[in-house]
C-alpha positions as CSV (number, residue, x, y, z in Angstrom):
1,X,100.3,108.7,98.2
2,X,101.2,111.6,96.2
3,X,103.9,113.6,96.9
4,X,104.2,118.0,96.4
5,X,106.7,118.7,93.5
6,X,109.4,120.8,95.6
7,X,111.4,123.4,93.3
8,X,114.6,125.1,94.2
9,X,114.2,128.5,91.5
10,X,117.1,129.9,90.2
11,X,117.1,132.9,92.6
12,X,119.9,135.1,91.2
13,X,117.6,138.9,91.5
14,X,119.7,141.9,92.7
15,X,120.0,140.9,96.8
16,X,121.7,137.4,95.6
17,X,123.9,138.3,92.9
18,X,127.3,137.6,93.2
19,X,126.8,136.3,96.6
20,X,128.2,133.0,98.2
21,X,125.2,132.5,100.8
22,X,122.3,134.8,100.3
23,X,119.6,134.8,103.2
24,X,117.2,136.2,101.1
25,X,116.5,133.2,99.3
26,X,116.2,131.3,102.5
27,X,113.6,134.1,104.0
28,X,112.1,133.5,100.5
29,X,111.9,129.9,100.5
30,X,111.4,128.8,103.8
31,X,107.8,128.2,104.2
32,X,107.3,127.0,100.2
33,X,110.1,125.0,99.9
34,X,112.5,124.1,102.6
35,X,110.0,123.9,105.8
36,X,107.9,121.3,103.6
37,X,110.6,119.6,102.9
38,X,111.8,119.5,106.0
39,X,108.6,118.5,107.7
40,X,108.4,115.4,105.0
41,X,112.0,114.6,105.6
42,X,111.3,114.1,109.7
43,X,107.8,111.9,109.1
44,X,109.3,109.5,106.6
45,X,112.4,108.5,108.5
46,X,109.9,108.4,111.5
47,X,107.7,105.9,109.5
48,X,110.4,103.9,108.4
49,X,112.6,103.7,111.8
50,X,109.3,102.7,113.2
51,X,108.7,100.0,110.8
52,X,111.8,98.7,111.3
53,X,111.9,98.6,114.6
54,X,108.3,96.7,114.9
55,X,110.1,94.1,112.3
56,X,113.0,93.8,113.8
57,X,112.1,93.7,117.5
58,X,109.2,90.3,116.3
59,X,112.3,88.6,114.4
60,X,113.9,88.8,117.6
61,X,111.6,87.7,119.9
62,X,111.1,84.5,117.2
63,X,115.0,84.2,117.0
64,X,115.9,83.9,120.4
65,X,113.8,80.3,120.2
66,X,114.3,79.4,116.8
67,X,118.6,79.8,115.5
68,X,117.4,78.9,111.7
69,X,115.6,81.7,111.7
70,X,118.1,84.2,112.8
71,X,120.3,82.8,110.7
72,X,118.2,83.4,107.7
73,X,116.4,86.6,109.0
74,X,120.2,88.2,109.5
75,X,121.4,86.8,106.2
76,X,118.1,88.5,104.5
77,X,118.7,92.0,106.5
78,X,122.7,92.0,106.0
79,X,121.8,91.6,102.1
80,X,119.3,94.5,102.2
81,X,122.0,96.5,104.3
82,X,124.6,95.7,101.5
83,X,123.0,96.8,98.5
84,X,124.1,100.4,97.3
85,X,121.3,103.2,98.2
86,X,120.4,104.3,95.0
87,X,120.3,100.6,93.4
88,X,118.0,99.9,95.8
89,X,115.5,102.6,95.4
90,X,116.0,102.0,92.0
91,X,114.9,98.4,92.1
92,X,111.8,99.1,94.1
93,X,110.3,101.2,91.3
94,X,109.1,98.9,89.0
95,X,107.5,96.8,92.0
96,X,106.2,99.3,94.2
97,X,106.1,102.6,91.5
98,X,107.1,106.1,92.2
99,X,105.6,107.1,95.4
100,X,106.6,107.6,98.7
101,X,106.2,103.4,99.9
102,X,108.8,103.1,97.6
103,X,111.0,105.2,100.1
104,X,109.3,103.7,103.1
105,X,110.1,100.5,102.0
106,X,114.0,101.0,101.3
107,X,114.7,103.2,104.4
108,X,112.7,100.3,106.6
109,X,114.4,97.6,104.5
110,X,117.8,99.2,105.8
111,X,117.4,99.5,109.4
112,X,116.5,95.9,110.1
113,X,120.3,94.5,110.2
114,X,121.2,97.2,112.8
115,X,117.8,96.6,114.5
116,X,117.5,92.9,114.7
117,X,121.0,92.6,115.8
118,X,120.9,94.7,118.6
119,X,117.4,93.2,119.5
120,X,118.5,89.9,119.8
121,X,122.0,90.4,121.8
122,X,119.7,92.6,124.4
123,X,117.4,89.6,124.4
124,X,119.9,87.1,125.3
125,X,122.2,89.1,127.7
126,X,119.7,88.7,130.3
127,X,121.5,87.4,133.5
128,X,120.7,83.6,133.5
129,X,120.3,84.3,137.9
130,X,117.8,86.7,136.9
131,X,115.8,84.4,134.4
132,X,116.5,81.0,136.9
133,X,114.2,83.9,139.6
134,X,111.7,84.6,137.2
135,X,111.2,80.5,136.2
136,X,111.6,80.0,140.1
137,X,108.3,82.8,140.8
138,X,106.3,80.5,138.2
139,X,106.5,82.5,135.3
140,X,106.1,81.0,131.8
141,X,108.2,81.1,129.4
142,X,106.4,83.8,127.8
143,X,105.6,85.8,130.7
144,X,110.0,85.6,131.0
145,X,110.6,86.5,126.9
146,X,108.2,89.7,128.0
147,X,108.5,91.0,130.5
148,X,112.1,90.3,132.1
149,X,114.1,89.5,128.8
150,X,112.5,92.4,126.5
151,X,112.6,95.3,129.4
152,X,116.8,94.2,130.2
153,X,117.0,94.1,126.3
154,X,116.1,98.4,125.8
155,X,119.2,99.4,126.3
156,X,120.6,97.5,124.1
157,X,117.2,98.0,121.0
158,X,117.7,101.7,121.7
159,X,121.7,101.9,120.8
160,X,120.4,100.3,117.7
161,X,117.6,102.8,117.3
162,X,120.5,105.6,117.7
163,X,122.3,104.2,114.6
164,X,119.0,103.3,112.5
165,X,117.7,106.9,112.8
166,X,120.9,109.2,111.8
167,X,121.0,106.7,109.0
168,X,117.9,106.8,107.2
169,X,118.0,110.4,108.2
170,X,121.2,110.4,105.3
171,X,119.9,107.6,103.0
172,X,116.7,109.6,102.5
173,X,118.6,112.2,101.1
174,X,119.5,109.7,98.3
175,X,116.2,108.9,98.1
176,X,115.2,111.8,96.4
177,X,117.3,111.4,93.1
178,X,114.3,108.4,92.5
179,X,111.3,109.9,94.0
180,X,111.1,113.6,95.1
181,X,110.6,113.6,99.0
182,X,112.4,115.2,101.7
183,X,115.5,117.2,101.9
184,X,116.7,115.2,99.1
185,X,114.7,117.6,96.9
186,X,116.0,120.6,97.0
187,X,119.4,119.5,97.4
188,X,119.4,118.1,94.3
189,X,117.9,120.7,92.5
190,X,120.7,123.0,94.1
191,X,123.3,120.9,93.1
192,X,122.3,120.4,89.2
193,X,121.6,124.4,89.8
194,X,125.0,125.0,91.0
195,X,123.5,127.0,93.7
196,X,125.4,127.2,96.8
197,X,122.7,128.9,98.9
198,X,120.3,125.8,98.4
199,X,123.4,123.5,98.7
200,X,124.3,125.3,102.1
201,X,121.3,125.4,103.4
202,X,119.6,121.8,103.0
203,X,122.9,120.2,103.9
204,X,123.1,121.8,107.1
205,X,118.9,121.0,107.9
206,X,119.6,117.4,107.1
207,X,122.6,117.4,109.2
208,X,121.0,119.5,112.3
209,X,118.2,117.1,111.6
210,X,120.5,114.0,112.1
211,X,122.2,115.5,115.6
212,X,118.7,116.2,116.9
213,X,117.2,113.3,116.3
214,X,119.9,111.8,118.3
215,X,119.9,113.8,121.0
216,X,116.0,113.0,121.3
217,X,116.5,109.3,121.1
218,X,119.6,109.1,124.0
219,X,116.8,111.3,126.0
220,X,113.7,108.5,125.3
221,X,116.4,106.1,126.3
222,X,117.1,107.6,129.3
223,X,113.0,107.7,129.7
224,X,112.4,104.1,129.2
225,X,115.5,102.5,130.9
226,X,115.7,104.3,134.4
227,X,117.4,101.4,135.6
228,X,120.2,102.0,133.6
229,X,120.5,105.3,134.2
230,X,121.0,104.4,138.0
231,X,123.1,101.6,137.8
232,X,125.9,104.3,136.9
């Protein structure tokens, strides 16, 4: 998958000189640079929380039967987790090359811990009452893992959603000093630019990004977990 080459120019014409934040440039830039960007930034950390979540929420399910495996599974995602960013990304390159999988892969590789975690607590804070009345209606074992254990685990999957989007919605950022994607791009090029306008202005898009994302998520939560919602 190729990715656009996104340039931040060194806009210094008569309407920006000698200013701290010029909104020329961004008028200038928007739809070339920063909306593209912008656009990339939001459909990679989709993909990747996605990923992750599909992952994370099939460890789980496996885990809550099988202790060696969540053992080894959280050992495998807490070393992912620990590994420095850019070291990471770095050490994908050779493997998968510089594209945007390599991304993908990192960001997906870093929500798993929070993920999986969260997956498995929901999974087993099921009332045991509430599981001894779904064995006692004949269910099977499968039919309770599905669809009482899994449903009374959301809450818990989507607090770990929260925390797996506003971070790869930062780490992508990072991203971008290995493979040119996302906000990440014309940050950079801002920053070895020493342009404060381009600074300003993708910082601020990656952080209104973050806070919007979030506030979508707590809403889906609310969607798919009435119950909860009407416990309180």
């Amino acid at each position: 998958m190729s990715v656009p080459t996104q340039v931040i120019p060194n806009f210094s014409g008569p309407n920006c000189a000698g200013q701290f934040f010029c909104w020329d440039w961004v008028g200038a830039n928007w739809s070339s640079v920063l909306a593209p960007a912008l656009i990339q930034h939001i459909w990679i950390s989709a993909l990747a929380v996605l990923f992750g979540l599909v992952i994370s929420i099939a460890a789980a399910l496996y885990a809550v039967r099988n202790s060696w495996f969540e053992k080894g599974f959280s050992a495998f995602a807490t070393f992912l987790y620990t590994v420095p960013a850019l070291a990471f990304f770095l050490l994908m390159v050779p493997i998968t090359g510089l594209n945007v999988g390599t991304v993908l892969i990192g960001l997906t590789g870093y929500t798993l811990l929070l993920l999986f975690a969260n997956a498995v607590t929901g999974l087993r804070a099921a009332p045991p009452e509430t599981i001894a009345a779904a064995d006692g209606m004949g269910l099977t074992r499968n039919q309770v893992l599905f669809k009482v254990q899994l449903p009374l685990a959301l809450p818990s999957i989507m607090a770990g959603v929260r925390i797996a989007v506003v971070t790869v919605i930062s780490l992508e950022t990072v991203a971008a000093q290995v493979v040119q994607a996302g906000l990440g791009t014309p940050l950079f090029n801002a920053q070895r630019n020493v342009f404060t306008t381009g600074l300003i202005t993708t910082g601020l898009l990656a952080i209104a990004l973050a806070l919007v994302a979030d506030a979508l998520v707590v809403q889906l939560q609310k969607l798919v977990t009435p119950w909860a919602r009407a416990s309180r």
